[in-house]
VEXDREN-2710 file (C-alpha; in Angstrom, 1 decimal):
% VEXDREN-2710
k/r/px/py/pz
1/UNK/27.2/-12.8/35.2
2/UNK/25.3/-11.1/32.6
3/UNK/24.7/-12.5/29.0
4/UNK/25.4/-10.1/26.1
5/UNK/22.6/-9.8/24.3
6/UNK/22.0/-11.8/20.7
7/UNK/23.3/-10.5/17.4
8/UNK/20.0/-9.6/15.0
9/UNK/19.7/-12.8/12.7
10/UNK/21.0/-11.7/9.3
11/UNK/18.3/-11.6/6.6
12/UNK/17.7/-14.2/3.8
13/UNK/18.3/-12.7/0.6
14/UNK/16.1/-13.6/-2.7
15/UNK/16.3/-12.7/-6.1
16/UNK/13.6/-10.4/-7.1
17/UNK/12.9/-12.5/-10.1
18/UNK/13.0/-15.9/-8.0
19/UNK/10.9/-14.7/-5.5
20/UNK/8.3/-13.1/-8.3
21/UNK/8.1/-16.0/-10.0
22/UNK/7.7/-18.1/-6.6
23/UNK/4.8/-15.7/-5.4
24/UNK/3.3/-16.2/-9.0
25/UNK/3.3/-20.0/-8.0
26/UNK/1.5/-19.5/-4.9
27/UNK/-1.1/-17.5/-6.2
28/UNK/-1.8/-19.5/-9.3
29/UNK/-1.9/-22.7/-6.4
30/UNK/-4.9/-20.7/-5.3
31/UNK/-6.8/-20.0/-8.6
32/UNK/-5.9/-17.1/-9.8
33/UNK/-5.2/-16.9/-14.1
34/UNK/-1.6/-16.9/-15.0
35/UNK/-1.5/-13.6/-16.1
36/UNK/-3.0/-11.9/-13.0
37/UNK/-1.2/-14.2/-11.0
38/UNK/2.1/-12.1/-12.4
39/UNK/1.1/-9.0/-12.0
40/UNK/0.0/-9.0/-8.8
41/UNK/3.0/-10.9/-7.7
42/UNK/5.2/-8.2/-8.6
43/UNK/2.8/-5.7/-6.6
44/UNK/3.0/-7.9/-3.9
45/UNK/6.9/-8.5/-4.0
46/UNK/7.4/-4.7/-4.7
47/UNK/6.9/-4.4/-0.7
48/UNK/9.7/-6.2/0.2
49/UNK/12.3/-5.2/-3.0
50/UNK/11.1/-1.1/-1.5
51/UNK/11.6/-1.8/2.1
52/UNK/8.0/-1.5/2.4
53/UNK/7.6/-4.6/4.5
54/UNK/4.5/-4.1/6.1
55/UNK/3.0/-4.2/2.8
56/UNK/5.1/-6.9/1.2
57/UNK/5.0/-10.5/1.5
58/UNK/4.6/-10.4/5.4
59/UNK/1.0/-10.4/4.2
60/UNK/0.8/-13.1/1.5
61/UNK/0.0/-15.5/4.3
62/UNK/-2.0/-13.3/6.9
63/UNK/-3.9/-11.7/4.4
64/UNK/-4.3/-12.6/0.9
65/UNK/-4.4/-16.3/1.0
66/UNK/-7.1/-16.2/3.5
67/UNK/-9.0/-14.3/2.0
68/UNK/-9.2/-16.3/-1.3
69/UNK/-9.7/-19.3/0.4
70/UNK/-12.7/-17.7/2.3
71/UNK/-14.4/-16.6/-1.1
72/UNK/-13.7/-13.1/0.2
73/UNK/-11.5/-12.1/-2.8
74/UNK/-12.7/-13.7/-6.0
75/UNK/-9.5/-15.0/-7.4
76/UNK/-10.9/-15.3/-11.4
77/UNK/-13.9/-12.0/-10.7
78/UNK/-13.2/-10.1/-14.1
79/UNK/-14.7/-6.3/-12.9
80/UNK/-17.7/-4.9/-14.6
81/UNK/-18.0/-1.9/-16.3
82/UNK/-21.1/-0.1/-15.1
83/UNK/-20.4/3.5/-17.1
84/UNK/-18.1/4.6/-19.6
85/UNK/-18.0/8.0/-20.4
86/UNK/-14.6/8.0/-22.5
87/UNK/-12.1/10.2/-20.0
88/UNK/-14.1/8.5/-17.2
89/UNK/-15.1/4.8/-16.4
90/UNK/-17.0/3.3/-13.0
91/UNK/-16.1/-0.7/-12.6
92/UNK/-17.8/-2.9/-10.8
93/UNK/-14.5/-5.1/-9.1
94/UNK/-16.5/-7.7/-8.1
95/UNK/-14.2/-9.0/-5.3
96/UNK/-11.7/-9.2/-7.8
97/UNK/-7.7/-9.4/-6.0
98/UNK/-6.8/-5.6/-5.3
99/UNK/-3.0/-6.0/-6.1
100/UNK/-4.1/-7.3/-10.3
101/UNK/-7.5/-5.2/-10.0
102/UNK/-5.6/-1.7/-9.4
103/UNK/-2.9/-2.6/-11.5
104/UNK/-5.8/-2.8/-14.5
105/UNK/-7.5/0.5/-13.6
106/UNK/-4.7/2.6/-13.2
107/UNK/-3.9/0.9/-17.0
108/UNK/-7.2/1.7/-18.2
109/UNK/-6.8/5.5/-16.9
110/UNK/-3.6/5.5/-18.7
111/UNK/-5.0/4.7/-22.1
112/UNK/-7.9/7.2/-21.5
113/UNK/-5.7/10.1/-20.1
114/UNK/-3.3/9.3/-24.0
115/UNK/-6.2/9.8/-25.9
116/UNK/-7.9/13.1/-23.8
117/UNK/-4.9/13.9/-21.4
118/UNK/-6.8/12.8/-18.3
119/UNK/-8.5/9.7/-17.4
120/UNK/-10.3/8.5/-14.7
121/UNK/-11.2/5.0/-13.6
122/UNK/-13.1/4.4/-9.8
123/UNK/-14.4/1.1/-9.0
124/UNK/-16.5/-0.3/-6.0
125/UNK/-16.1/-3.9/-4.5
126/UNK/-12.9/-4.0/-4.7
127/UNK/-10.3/-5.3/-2.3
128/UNK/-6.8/-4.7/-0.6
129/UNK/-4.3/-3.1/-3.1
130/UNK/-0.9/-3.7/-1.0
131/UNK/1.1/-0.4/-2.4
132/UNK/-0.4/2.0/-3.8
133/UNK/2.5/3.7/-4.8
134/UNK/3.6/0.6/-7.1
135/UNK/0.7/1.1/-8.9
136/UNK/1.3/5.0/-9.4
137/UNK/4.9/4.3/-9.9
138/UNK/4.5/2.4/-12.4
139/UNK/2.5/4.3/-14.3
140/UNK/4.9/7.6/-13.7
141/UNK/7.8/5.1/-15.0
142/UNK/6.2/3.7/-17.8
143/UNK/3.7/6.1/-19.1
144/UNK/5.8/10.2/-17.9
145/UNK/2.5/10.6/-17.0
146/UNK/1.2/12.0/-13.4
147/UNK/-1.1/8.9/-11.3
148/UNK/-3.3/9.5/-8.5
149/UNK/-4.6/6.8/-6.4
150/UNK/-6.9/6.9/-3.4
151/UNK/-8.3/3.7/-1.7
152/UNK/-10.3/3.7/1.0
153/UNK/-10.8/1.0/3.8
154/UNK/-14.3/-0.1/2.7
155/UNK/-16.2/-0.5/5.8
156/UNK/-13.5/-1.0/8.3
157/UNK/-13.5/1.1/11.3
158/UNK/-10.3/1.6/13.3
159/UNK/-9.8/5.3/13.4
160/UNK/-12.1/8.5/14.9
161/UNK/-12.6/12.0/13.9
162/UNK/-11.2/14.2/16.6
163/UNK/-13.2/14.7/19.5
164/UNK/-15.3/11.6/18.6
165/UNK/-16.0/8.0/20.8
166/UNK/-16.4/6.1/17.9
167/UNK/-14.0/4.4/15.2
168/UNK/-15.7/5.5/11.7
169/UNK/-12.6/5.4/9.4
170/UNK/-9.5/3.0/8.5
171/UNK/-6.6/3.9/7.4
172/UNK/-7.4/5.8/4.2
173/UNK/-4.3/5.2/1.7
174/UNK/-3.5/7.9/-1.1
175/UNK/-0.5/7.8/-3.4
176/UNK/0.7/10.3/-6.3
177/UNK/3.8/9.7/-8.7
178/UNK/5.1/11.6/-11.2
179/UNK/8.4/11.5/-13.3
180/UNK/11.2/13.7/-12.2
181/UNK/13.4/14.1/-14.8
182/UNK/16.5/11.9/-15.3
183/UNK/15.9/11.2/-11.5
184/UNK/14.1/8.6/-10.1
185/UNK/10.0/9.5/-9.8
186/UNK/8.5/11.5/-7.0
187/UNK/6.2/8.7/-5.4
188/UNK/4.0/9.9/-2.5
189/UNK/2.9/6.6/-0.6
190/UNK/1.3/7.5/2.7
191/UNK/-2.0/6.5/4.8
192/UNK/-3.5/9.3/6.5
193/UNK/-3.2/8.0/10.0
194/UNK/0.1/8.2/11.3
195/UNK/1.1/4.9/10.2
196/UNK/-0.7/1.7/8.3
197/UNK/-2.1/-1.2/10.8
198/UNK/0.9/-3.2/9.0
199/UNK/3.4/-1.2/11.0
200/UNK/1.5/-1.5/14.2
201/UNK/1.3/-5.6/13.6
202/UNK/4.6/-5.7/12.8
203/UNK/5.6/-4.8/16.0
204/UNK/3.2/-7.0/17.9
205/UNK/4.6/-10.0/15.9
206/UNK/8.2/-8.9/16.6
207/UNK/7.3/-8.5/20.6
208/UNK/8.2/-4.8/20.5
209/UNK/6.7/-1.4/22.0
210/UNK/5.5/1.1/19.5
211/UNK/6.2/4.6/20.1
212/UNK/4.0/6.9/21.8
213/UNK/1.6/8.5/19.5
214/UNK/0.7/5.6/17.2
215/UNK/-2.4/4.8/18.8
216/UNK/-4.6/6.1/21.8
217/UNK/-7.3/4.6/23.9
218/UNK/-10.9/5.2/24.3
219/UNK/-10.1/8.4/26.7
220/UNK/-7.8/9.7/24.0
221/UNK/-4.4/8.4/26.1
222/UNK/-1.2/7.0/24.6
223/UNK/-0.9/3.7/23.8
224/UNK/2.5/1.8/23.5
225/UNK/1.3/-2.2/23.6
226/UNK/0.7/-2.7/19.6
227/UNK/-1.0/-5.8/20.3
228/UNK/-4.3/-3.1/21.8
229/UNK/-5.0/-2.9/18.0
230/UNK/-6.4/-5.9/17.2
231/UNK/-7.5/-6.1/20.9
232/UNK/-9.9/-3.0/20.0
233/UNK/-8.6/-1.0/22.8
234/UNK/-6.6/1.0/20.6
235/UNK/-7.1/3.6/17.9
236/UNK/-4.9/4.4/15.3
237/UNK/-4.3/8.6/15.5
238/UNK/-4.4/10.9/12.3
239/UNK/-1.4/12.6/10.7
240/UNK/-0.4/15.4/12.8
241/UNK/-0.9/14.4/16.4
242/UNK/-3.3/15.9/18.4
243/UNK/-5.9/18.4/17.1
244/UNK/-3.7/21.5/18.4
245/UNK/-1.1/20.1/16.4
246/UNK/-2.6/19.2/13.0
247/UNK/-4.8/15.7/13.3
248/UNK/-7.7/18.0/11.9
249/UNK/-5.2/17.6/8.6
250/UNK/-5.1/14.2/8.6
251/UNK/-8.4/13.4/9.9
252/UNK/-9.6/15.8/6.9
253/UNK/-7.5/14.2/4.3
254/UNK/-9.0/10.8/5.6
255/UNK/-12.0/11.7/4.9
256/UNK/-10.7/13.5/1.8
257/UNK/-10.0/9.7/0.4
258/UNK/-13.7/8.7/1.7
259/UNK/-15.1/11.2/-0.7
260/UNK/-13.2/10.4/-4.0
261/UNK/-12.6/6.7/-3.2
262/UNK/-15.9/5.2/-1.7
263/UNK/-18.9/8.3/-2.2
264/UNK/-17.6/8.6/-6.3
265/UNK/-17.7/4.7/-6.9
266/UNK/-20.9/4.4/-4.1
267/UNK/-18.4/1.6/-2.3
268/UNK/-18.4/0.8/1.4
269/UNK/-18.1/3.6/3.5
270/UNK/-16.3/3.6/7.5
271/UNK/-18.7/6.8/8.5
272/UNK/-22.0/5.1/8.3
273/UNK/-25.0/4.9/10.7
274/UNK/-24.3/1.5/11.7
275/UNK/-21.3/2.6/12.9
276/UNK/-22.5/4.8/15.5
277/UNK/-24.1/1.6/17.5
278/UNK/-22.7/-0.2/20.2
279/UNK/-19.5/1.4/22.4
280/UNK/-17.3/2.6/20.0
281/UNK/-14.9/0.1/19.5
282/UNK/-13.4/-0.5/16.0
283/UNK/-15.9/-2.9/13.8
284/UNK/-16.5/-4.0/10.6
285/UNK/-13.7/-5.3/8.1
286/UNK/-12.3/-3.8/4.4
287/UNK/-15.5/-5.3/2.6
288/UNK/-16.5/-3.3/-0.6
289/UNK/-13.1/-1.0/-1.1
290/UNK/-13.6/1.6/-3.2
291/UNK/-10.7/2.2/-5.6
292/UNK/-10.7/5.9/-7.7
293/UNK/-7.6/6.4/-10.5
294/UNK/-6.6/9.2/-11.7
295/UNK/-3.9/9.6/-14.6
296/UNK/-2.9/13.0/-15.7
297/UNK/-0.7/13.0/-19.3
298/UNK/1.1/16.4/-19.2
299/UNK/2.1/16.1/-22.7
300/UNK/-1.6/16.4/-24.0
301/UNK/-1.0/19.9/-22.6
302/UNK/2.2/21.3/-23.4
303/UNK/5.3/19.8/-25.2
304/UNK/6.8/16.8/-23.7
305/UNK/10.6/18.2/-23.5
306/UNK/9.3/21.4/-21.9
307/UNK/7.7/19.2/-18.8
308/UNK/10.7/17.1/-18.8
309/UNK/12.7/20.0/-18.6
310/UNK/10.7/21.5/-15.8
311/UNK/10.4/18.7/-13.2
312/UNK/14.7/18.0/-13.8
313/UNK/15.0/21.2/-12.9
314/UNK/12.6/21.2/-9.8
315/UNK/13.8/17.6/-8.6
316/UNK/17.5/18.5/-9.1
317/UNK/17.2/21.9/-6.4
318/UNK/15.7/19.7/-4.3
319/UNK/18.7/17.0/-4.4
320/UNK/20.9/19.9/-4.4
321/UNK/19.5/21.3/-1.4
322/UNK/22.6/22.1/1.4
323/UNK/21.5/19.7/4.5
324/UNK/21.5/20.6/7.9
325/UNK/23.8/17.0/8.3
326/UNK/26.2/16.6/5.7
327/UNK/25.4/12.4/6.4
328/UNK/21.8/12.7/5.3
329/UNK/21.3/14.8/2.3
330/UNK/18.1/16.2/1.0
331/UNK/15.7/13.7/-0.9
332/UNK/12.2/13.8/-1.8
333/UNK/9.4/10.7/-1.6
334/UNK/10.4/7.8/-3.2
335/UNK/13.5/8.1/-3.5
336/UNK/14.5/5.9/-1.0
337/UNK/12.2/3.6/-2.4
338/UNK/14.2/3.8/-5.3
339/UNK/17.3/3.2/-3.8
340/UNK/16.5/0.3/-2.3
341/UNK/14.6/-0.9/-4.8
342/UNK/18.0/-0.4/-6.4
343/UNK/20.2/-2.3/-4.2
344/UNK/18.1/-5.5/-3.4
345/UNK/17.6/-6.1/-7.2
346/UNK/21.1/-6.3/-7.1
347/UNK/21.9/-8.3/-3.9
348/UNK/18.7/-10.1/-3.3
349/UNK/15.7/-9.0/-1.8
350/UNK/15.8/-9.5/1.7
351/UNK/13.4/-11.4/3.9
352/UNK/12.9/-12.0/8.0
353/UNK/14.2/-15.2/8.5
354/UNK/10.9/-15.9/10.4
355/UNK/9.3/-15.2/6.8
356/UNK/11.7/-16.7/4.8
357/UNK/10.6/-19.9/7.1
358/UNK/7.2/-19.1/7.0
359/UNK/7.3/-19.3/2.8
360/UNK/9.3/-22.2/2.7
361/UNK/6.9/-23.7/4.9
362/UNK/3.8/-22.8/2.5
363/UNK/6.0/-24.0/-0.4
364/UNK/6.2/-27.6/1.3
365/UNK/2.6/-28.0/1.8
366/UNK/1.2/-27.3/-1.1
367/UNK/3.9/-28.7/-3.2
368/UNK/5.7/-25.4/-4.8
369/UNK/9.5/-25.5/-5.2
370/UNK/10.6/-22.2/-3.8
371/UNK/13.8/-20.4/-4.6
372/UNK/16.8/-22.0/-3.2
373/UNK/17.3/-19.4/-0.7
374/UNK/14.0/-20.8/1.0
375/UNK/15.2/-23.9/1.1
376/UNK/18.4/-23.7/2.5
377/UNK/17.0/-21.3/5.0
378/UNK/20.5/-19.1/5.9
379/UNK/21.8/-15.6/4.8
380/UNK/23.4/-14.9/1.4
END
């Protein structure tokens, strides 16, 4: 007789602030300031409060913490300013944690774009930035003002221009935010291949298939096993499929990310000669990230109510857009986000139990009391 198959193990729900203040532990554990270890707690967190996942805590372990302890993100680097034209500043980061170090230049393109309605901050050497559309958020929330942000992969190769044998690009992250009114902001979070590496991983760690069109192998065939990834049999694809249907789009806007985030800053770049030797096969990892913000403050340009006005009015027809299914009504980018974001502050932010294990395990060896949620290990 044949065994039904398990229920799905319910998740362990945090609160945010617990679980902030319990990330800022584990980072301060490892060196960074108090300070920074806050704000990039709250980038970090942000992943998991969004339903983000792949880009939330998931990665505090298999990521982050590695990396400090390897010297490969300086955890007390303060980034250098090289030039400082007023509206426009190149930094140095220095190695410097990607989650505080974007956080402070999308800050410092804030107070630039107040005083000339635009600012612009890029920096080279810098380091993983988990979501980049916290950091634009963030300022859309708490500035009304418009944030760009494009981050490339540094030197990490996992991706290839149509047509081409050999992995040149990584995933190329871009986000833009801007207020929408009495609604929650318009936050555009997306890589430019068809999904991050985080998604892909995710699915190896969970023991699942990923759908066809995620990756391809070396003769341009599907690929469904996500653990081919980090095998280097498999390439991540571009937005838009196949060059007959758009990957020249994503491919372009790849490289669109290459050009303002590592040629402005002069950071690592995935297209390189080097690149070109050997079989193919992805190489190289995000060393020297290059970082570019961009904050745009519409009210240096016109009257503050008239912009407000405006993007109500635009966000609203969108929401009150008639839906094909009267279930799923017409939204715009972030606001799901939003809503979740919403909801888990609420009822807790939840977390895989495997995670929720795996954090209550890091809390126990280096001697951090986590949230009691952690400890007790079951649903709430």
């Amino acid at each position: 007789m044949s065994s039904s198959p398990a229920a799905p193990t319910a998740a362990v729900r945090v609160g945010h602030e617990d679980l902030v203040a319990f990330t800022t532990d584990v980072l301060a554990d490892r060196g960074l300031p108090p300070r920074r270890a806050r704000q990039s707690a709250e980038a970090l967190v942000y992943g998991d409060l969004a339903g983000l996942t792949s880009h939330g805590l998931t990665n505090l372990t298999r990521l982050y913490l590695p990396a400090l302890d390897s010297g490969h993100i300086d955890a007390t680097a303060e980034p250098e300013k090289v030039t400082d034209t007023g509206p426009a500043v190149l930094l140095d980061g220095r190695r410097a944690l990607g989650l505080w170090a974007a956080t402070e230049a999308l800050t410092l393109a804030a107070d630039r774009a107040a005083e000339t309605g635009v600012g612009l901050v890029t920096m080279r050497d810098g380091t993983h930035v988990g979501c980049a559309g916290y950091h634009t958020r963030r300022i859309a929330e708490e500035r009304g003002a418009v944030a760009i942000l494009a981050t490339n992969c540094g030197r990490q190769r996992i991706a290839r221009p149509p047509g081409g044998v050999a992995a040149l690009f990584g995933t190329n992250p871009f986000s833009i935010a801007a207020p929408a009114g009495d609604h929650p902001p318009y936050v555009l979070d997306m890589s430019t291949t068809v999904v991050p590496t985080g998604r892909v991983r995710a699915a190896a760690r969970a023991g699942e298939s990923i759908p066809a069109g995620w990756l391809e192998d070396a003769d341009g065939w599907p690929v469904t096993d996500p653990h081919a990834l980090d095998a280097g049999t498999g390439f991540l694809r571009w937005l838009g499929g196949d060059r007959a249907t758009g990957a020249y789009k994503g491919y372009g806007l790849g490289l669109m990310v290459e050009v303002l985030a590592a040629l402005l800053p002069g950071a690592g770049t995935g297209p390189a000669p080097e690149a070109l030797d050997g079989d193919g096969r992805p190489t190289g990892r995000d060393d020297d990230i290059g970082i570019t913000a961009l904050v745009l403050a519409p009210d240096a340009l016109r009257p503050r109510e008239d912009y407000v006005d405006q993007s109500h009015g635009l966000f609203t027809a969108l929401l009150d857009c008639p839906p094909l299914d009267p279930t799923q009504p017409v939204r715009y980018p972030g606001w799901p986000e939003w809503r979740a974001a919403h909801d888990n502050t609420r009822h807790g932010v939840p977390l895989a139990p495997s995670l929720a294990a795996e954090l209550a395990a890091l809390a126990e060896e280096r001697g951090i009391t986590p949230p009691a949620a952690l400890r007790g290990g079951a649903a709430r």
